[in-house]
N, C-alpha and C positions, 0 to 999 in steps of 0.2 A: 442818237448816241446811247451806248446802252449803259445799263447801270454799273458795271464794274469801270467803264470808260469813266463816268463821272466822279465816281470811287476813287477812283486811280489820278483823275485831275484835283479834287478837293484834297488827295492827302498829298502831293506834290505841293499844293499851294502852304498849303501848313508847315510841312515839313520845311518848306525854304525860306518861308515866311516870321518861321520861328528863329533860324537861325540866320538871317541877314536880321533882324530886330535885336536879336541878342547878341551880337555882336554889334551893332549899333549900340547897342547897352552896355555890354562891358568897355564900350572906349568913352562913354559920358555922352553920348549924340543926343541930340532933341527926342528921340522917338525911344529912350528907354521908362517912358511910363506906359507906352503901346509893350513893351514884353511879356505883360502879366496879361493880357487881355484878351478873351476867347476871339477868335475870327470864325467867324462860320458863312459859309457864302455856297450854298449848293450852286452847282451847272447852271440849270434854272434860273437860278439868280442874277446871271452873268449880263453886264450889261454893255454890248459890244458897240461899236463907235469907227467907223470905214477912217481911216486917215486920207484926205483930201489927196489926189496926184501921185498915189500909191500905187495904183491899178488894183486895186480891190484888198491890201494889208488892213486889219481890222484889230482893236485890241478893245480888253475888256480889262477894267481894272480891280484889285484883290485891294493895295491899298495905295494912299497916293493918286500921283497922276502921270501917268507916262510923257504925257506932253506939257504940263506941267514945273512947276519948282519943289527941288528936293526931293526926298526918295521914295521910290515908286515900286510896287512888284505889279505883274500884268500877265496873262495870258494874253498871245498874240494870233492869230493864224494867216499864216504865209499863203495864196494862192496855189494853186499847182502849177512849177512851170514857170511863176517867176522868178524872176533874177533881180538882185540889185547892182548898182553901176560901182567901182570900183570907190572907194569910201574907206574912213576910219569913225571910229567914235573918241570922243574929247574922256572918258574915260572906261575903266574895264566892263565888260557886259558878258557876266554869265546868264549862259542858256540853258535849261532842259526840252527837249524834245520829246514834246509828249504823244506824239503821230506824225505819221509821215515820214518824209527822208532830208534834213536841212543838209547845206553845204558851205563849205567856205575853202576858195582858194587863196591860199599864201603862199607870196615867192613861187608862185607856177605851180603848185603841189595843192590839188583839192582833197580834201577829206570830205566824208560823209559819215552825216551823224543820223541813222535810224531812230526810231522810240526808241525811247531809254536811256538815249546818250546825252554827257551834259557835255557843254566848252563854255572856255571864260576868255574870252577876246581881250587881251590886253590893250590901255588905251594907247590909241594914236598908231596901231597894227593897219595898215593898208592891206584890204583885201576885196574880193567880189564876194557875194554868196545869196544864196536862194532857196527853191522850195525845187526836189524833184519832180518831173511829171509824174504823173499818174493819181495823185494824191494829196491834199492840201495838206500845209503844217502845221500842226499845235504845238506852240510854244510856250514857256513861263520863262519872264524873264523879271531881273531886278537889280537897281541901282542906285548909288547912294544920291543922287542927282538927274533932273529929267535924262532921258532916251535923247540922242541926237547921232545924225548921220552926215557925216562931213565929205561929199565928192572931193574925188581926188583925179589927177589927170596919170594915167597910167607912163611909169617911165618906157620909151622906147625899145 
């Protein structure tokens, strides 16, 4: 990874980091004494953890615990080429996409989000989505309550 890539991951993490906490802070949340507080966590630092029965999704935690109770932020990395089965989450999950090409099909209509792009999955949205080939995903994602994925049986 080269150093502007790391660059580019530690001020995404801050940047989102600051303002998912400070808004946790201006509505009175538990985690407004975390507002004032440096996070520093170079790439390096990163300390990644495979999610069991994933086929190889991985995440590294910024703060929190992805898998966990209460609010988490995390960089992810999606496989290249996987998919996940058609799911919602119990609530909303914004993303940035920090590499790669992620997807999400809603209502029959896929979007794709390159580097750069962010989306906020509203909860209880039924949809598919993955990592394109070619490339694995780097994602940062963050929630006011652990990560979960709810399979869904696709309507007919």
């Amino acid at each position: 990874m080269t150093t502007l890539s790391k660059n580019c991951l530690l001020l995404a993490s801050l940047l989102f980091s600051s303002q998912l906490f400070a808004a946790t802070a201006a509505e009175g949340g538990t985690h407004a004494k975390h507002a004032s507080k440096l996070v520093s966590l170079p790439a390096a630092d990163l300390k990644w953890v495979e999610i069991p029965g994933t086929g190889g999704i991985k995440y590294a935690n910024v703060r929190g615990n992805l898998t966990g109770k209460g609010p988490y932020e995390a960089f992810v990395i999606f496989p290249a080429g996987k998919d996940n089965p058609f799911h919602t989450h119990s609530q909303n999950l914004p993303t940035v996409v920090l590499k790669g090409t992620f997807y999400a099909v809603i209502d029959g209509k896929r979007v794709e989000y390159p580097a750069g792009s962010f989306y906020n999955l509203p909860a209880k949205l039924s949809h598919y989505s993955g990592c394109n080939k070619g490339e694995d995903c780097l994602l940062f994602q963050y929630q006011a309550d652990h990560f979960d994925l709810l399979p869904q049986t696709p309507k007919p």
